[in-house]
BADREN-417719 format. One record per residue: residue in three letters; residue number from 0; x, y, z of N, C-alpha, C in turn. Coordinates in steps of 0.05 Angstrom, whole numbers, plus 5000, padded with zeros to 4 digits. Example, Ala and Ser with C-alpha at 12.3 -4.5 7.8 and 13.67 -1.06 7.14 Angstrom:
BEGIN
{site "ala",0,{5264,4886,5156},{5246,4910,5156},{5264,4934,5156}}
{site "ser",1,{5257,4955,5142},{5273,4979,5143},{5258,5001,5157}}
// end
This chain:
BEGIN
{site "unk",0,{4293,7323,5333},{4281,7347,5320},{4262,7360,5339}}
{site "unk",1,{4267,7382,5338},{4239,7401,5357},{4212,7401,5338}}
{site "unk",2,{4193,7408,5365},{4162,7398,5357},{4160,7416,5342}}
{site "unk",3,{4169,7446,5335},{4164,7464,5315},{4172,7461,5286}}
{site "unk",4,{4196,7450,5293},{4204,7439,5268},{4191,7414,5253}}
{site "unk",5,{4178,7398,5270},{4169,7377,5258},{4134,7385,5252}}
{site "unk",6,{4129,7410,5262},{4095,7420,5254},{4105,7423,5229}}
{site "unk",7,{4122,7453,5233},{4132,7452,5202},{4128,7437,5181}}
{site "unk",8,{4152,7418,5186},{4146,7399,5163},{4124,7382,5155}}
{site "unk",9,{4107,7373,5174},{4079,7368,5160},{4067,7383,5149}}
{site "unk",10,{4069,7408,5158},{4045,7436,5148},{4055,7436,5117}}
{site "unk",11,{4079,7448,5117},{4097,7444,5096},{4080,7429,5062}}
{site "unk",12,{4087,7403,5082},{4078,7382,5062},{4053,7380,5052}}
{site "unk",13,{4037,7387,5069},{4009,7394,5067},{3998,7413,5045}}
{site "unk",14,{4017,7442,5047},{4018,7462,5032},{4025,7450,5001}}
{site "unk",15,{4047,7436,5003},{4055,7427,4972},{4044,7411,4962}}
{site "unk",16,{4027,7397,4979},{3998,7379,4966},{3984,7401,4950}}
{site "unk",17,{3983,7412,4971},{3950,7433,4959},{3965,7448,4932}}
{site "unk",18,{3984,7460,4930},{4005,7479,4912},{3995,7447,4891}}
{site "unk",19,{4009,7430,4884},{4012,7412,4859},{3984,7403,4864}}
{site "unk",20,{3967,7403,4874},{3939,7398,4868},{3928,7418,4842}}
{site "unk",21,{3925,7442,4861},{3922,7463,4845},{3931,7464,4815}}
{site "unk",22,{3961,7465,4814},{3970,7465,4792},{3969,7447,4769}}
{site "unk",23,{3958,7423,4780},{3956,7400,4761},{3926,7406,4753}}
{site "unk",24,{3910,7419,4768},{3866,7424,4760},{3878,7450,4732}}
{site "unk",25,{3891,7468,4742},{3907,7491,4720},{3919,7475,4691}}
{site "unk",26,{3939,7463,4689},{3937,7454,4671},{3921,7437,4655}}
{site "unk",27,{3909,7415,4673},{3886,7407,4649},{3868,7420,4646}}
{site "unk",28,{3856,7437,4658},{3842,7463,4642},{3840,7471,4611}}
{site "unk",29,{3875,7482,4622},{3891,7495,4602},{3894,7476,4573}}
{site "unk",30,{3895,7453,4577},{3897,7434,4563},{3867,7425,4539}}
{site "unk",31,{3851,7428,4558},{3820,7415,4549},{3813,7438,4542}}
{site "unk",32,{3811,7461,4550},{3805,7480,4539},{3817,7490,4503}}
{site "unk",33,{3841,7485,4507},{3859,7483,4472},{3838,7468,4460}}
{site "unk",34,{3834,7441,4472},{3832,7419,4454},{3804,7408,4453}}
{site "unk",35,{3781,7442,4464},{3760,7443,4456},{3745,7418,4482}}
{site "unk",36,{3752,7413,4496},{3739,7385,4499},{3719,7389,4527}}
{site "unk",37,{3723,7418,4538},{3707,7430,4553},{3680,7441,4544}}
{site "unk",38,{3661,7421,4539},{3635,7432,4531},{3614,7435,4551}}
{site "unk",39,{3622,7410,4568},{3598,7420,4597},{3613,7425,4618}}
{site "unk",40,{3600,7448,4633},{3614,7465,4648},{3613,7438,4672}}
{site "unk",41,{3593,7429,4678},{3588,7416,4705},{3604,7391,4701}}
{site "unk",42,{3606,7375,4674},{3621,7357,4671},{3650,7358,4680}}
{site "unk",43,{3671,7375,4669},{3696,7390,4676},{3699,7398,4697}}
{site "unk",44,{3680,7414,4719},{3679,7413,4746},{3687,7392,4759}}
{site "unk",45,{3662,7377,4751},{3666,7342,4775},{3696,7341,4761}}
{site "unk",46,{3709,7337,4742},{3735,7328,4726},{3759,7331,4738}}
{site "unk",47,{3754,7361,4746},{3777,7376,4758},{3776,7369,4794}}
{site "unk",48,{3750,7372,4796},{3755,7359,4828},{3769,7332,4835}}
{site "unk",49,{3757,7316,4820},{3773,7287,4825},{3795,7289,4821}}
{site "unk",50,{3810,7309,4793},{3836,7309,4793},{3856,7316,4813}}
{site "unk",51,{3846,7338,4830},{3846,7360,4858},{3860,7341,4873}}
{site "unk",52,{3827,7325,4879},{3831,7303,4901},{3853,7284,4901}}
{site "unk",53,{3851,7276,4874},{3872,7246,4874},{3901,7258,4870}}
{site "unk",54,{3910,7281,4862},{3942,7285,4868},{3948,7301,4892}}
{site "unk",55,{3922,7309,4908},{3928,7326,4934},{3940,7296,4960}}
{site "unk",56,{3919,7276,4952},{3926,7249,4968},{3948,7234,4964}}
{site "unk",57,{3956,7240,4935},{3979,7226,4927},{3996,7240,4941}}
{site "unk",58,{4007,7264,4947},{4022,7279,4954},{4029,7288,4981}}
{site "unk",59,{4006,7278,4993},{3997,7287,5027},{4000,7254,5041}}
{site "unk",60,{4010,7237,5019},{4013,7210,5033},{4038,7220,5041}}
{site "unk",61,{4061,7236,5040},{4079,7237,5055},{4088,7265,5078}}
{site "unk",62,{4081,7281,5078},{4073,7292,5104},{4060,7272,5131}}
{site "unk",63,{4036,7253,5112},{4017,7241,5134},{4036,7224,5148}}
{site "unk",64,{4057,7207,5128},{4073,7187,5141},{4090,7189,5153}}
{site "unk",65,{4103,7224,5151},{4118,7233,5175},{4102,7238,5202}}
{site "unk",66,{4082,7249,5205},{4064,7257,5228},{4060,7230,5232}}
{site "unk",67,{4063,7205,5227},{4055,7182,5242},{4083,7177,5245}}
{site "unk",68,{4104,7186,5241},{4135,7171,5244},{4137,7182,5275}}
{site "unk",69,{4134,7210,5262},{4134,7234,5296},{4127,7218,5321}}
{site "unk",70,{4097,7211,5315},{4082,7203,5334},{4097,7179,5346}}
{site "unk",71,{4104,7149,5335},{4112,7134,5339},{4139,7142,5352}}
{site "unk",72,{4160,7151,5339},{4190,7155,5350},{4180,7175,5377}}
{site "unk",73,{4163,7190,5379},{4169,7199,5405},{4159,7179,5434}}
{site "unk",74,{4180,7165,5442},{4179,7149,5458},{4182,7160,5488}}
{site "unk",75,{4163,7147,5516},{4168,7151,5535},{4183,7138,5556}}
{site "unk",76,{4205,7151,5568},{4220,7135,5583},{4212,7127,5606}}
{site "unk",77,{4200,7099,5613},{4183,7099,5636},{4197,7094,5669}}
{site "unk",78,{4190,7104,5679},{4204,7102,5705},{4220,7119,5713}}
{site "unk",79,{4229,7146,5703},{4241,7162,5702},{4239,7193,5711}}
{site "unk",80,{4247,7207,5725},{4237,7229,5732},{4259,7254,5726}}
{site "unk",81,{4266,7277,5721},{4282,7290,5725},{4287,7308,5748}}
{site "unk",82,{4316,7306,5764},{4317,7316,5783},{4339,7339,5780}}
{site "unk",83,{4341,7367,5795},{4367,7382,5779},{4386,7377,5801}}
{site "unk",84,{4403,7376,5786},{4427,7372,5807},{4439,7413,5808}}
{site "unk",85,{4445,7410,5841},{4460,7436,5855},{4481,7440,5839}}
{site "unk",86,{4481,7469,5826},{4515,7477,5819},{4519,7500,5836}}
{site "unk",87,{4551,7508,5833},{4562,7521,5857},{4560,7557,5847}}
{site "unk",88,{4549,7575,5862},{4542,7592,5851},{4512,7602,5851}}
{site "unk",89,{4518,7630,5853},{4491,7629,5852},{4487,7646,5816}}
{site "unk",90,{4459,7641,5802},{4451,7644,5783},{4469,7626,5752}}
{site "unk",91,{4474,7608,5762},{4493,7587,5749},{4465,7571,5737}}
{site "unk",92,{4468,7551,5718},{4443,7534,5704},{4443,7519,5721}}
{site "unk",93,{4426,7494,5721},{4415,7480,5737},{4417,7449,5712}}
{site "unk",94,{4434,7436,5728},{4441,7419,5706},{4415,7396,5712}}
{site "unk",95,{4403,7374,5696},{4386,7356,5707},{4402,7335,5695}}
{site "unk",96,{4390,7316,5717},{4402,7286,5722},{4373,7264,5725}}
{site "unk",97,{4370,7249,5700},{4345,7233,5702},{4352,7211,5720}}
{site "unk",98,{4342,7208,5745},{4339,7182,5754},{4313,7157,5754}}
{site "unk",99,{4324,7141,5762},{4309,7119,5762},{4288,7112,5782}}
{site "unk",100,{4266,7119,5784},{4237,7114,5797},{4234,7088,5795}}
{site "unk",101,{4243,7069,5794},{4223,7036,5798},{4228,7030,5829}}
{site "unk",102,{4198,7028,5837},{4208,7010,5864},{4223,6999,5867}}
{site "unk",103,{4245,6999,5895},{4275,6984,5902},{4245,6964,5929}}
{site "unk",104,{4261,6944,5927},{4246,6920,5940},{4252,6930,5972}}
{site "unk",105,{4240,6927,5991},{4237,6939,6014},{4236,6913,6036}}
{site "unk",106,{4252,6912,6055},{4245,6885,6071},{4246,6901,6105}}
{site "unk",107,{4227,6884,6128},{4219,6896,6146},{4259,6889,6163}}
{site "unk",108,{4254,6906,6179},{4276,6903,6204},{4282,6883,6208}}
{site "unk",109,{4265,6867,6223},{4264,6844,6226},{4275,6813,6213}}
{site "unk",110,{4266,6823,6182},{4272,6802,6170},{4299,6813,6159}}
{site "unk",111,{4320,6837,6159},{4336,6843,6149},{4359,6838,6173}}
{site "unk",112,{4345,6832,6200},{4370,6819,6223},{4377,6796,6214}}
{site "unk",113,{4348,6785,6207},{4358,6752,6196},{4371,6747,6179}}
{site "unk",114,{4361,6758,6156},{4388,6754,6123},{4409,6764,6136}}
{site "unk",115,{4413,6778,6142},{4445,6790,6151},{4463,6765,6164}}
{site "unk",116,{4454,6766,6190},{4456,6739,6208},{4467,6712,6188}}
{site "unk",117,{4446,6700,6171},{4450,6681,6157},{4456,6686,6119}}
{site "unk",118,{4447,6701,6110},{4452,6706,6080},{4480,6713,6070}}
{site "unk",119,{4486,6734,6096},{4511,6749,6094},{4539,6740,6107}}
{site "unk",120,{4537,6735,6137},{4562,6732,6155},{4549,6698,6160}}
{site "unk",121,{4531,6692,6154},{4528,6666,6155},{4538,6649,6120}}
{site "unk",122,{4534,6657,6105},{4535,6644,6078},{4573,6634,6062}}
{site "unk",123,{4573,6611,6059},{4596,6610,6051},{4597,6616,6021}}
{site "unk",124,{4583,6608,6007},{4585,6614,5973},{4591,6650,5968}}
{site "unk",125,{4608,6651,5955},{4617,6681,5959},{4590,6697,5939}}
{site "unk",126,{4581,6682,5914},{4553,6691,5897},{4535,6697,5906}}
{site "unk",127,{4528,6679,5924},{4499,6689,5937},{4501,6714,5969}}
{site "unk",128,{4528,6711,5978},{4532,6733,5993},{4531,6759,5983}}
{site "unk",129,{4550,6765,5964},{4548,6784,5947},{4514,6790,5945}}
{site "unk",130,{4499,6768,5929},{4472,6783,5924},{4451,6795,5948}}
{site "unk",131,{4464,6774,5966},{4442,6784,5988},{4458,6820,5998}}
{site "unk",132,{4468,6817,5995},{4494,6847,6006},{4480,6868,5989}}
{site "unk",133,{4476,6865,5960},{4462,6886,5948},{4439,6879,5951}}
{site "unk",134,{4425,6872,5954},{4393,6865,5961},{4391,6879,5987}}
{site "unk",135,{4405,6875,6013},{4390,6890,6041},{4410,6911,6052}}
{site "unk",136,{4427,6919,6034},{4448,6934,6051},{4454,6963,6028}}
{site "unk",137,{4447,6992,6041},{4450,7011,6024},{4474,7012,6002}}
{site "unk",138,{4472,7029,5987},{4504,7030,5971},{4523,7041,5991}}
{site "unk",139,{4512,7065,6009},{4533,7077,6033},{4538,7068,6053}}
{site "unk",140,{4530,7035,6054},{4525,7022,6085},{4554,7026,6097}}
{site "unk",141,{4548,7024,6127},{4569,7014,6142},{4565,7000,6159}}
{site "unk",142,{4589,6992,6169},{4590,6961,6187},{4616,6972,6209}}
{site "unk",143,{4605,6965,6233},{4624,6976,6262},{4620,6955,6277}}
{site "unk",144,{4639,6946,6282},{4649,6923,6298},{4676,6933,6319}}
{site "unk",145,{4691,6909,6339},{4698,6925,6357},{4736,6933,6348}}
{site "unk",146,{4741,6914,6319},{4768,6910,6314},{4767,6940,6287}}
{site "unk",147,{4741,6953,6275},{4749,6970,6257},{4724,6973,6245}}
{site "unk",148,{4720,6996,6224},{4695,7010,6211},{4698,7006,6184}}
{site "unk",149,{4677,6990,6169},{4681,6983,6142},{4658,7000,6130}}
{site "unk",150,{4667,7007,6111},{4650,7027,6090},{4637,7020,6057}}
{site "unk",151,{4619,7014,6047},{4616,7003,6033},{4598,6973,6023}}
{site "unk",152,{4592,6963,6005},{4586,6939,5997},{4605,6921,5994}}
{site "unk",153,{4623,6927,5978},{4645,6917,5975},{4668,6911,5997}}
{site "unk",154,{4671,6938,6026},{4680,6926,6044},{4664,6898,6066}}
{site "unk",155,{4631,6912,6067},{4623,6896,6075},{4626,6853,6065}}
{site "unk",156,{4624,6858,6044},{4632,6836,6025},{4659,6823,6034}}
{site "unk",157,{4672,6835,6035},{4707,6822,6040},{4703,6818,6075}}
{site "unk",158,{4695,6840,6082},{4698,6824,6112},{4675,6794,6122}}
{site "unk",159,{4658,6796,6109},{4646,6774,6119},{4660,6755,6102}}
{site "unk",160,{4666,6747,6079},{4685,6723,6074},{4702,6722,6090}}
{site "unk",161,{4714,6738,6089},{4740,6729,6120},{4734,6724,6140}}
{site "unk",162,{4709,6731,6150},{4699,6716,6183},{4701,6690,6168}}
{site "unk",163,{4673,6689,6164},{4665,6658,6147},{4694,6644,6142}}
{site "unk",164,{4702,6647,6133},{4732,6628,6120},{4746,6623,6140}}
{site "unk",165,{4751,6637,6168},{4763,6635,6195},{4751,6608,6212}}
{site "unk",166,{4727,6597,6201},{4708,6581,6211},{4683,6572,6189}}
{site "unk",167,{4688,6560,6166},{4661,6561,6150},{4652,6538,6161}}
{site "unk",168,{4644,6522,6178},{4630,6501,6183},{4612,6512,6218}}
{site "unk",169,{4619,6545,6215},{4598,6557,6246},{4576,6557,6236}}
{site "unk",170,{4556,6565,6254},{4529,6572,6236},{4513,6597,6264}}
{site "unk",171,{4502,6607,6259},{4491,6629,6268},{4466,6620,6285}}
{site "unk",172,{4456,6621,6299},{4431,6617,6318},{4423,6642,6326}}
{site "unk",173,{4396,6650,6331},{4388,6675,6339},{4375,6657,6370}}
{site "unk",174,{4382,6675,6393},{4370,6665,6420},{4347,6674,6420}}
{site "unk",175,{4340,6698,6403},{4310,6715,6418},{4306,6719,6392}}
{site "unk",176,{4277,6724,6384},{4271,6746,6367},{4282,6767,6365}}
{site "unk",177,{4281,6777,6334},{4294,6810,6325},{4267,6821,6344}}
{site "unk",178,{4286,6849,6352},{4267,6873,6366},{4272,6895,6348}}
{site "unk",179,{4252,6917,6341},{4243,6927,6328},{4245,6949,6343}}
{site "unk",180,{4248,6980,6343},{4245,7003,6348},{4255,7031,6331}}
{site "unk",181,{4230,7041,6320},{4232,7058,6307},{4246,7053,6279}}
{site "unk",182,{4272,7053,6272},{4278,7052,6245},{4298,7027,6247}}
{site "unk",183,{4313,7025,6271},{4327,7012,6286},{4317,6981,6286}}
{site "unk",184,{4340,6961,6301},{4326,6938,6311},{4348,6918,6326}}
{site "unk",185,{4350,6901,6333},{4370,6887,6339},{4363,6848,6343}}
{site "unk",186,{4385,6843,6347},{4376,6811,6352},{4410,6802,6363}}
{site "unk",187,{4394,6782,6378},{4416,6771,6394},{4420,6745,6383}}
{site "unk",188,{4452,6729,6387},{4451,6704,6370},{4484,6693,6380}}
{site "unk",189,{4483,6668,6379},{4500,6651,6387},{4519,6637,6359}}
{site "unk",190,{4546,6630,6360},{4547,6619,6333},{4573,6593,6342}}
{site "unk",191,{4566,6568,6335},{4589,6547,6335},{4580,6527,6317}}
{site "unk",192,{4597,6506,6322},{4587,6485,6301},{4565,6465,6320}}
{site "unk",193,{4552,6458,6290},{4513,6447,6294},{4521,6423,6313}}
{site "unk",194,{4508,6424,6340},{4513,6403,6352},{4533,6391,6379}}
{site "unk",195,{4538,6427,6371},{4565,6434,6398},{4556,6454,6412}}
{site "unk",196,{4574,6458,6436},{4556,6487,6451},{4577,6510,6433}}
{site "unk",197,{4555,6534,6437},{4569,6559,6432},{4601,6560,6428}}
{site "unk",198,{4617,6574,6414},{4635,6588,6420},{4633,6614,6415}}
{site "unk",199,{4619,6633,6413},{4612,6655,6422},{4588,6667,6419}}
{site "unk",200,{4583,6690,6422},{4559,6697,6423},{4558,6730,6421}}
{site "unk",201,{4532,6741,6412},{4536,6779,6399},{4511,6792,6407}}
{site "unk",202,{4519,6805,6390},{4484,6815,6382},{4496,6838,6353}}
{site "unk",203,{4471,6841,6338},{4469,6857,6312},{4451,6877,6323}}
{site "unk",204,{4456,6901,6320},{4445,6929,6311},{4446,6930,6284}}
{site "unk",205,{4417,6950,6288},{4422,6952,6245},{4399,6989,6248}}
{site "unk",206,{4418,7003,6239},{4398,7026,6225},{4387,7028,6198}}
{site "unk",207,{4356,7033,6197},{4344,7022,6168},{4338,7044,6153}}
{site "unk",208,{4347,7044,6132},{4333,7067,6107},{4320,7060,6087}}
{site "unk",209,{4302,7065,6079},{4286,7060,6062},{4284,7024,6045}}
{site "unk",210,{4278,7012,6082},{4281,6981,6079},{4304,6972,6074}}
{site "unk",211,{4319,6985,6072},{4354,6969,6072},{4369,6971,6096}}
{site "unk",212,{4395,6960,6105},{4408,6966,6123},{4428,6990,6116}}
{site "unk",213,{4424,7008,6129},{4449,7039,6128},{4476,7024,6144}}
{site "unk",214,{4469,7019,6167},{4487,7018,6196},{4483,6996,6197}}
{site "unk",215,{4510,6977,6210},{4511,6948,6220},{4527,6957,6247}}
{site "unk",216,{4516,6950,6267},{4537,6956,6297},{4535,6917,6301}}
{site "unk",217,{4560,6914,6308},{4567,6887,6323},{4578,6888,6348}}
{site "unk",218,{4558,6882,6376},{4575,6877,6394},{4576,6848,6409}}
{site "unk",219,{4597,6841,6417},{4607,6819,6425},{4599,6814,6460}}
{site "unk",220,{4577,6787,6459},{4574,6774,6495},{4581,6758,6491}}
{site "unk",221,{4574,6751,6523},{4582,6734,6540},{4567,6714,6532}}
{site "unk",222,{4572,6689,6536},{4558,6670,6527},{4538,6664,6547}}
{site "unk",223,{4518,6663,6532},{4484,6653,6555},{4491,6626,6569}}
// end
């Protein structure tokens, strides 16, 4: 309901208090007066006021309980902002699209070489890959490696099970610390089974947006 309509209807209600107030002090008047019983003016006064009072309240109990319904049902949606979305044209409406304002969890470069490294292309349980995948990697991410360009969460997702499954008993080693530059970062890393030397060795590029990974570049070395 619009806010005009709902003044309305309190005012409304308010008005038909006062209207059957009125009209109920009018008839017993009308009444006591027949039946003689109006002898002191000041008596009949106070008489008629209390009468006033007590069916104006009786009556204004429901207007009041709408203006507290109003109040309550109008609820705020928290976290939310309205943004308009572009239509094609010019002097066309401007449609809006509420999105969602809650902080998205933000992790440094650094530590998003590492989960990658090990959460993602390191992790055999397909559940917890998946979560770490939506946790540090945009919805538009991509991933470039030297055999093809995957697009997606979901591609990202399928191709690291299939490394992993090619070898799930490798494990990932980083040689150096992640390096950090500007939005960018990289880390170098070795991967065979625990206890053996290398069988090969890379490095991860990653471009960062708003603490997630956008870009995954993989390129493939020589072994240290």
């Amino acid at each position: 309901m619009k806010p005009v309509l709902k003044v309305a209807v309190i005012a409304g209600g308010y008005l038909l208090a006062f209207l059957m107030a009125s009209t109920a002090v009018a008839l017993h008047a009308a009444l006591t007066s027949e039946s003689g019983a109006r002898d002191s003016g000041g008596m009949s006064a106070f008489g008629d006021l209390v009468l006033f009072v007590a069916v104006f309240a009786a009556v204004a109990l429901v207007p009041t309980g709408a203006a507290f319904f109003f109040l309550l049902s109008k609820k705020k949606m928290p976290n939310q902002t309205l943004q308009p979305t572009p239509t094609a044209g010019a002097g066309t409406a401007q449609k809006f699209t509420i999105l969602r304002t809650d902080p998205v969890m933000s992790y440094s470069i650094s530590t998003l070489l590492t989960r990658n490294l090990h959460d993602v292309f390191g992790e055999n349980d397909p559940a917890r890959r998946r979560a770490a995948i939506d946790e540090i990697f945009t919805e538009d991410c991509v991933f470039y490696e030297p055999r093809g360009v995957y697009r997606g969460r979901d591609e990202i997702d399928r191709v690291a099970g299939a490394i992993k499954a090619t070898h799930p008993d490798f494990q990932y080693q980083p040689i150096a610390e992640p390096e950090e530059l500007g939005d960018g970062g990289r880390v170098k890393w070795v991967s065979g089974r625990p206890g053996e030397a290398p069988a090969y060795a890379g490095t991860d590029f990653i471009i960062v947006r708003d603490g997630r990974i956008a870009a995954l570049y993989l390129f493939f070395d020589k072994l240290p």
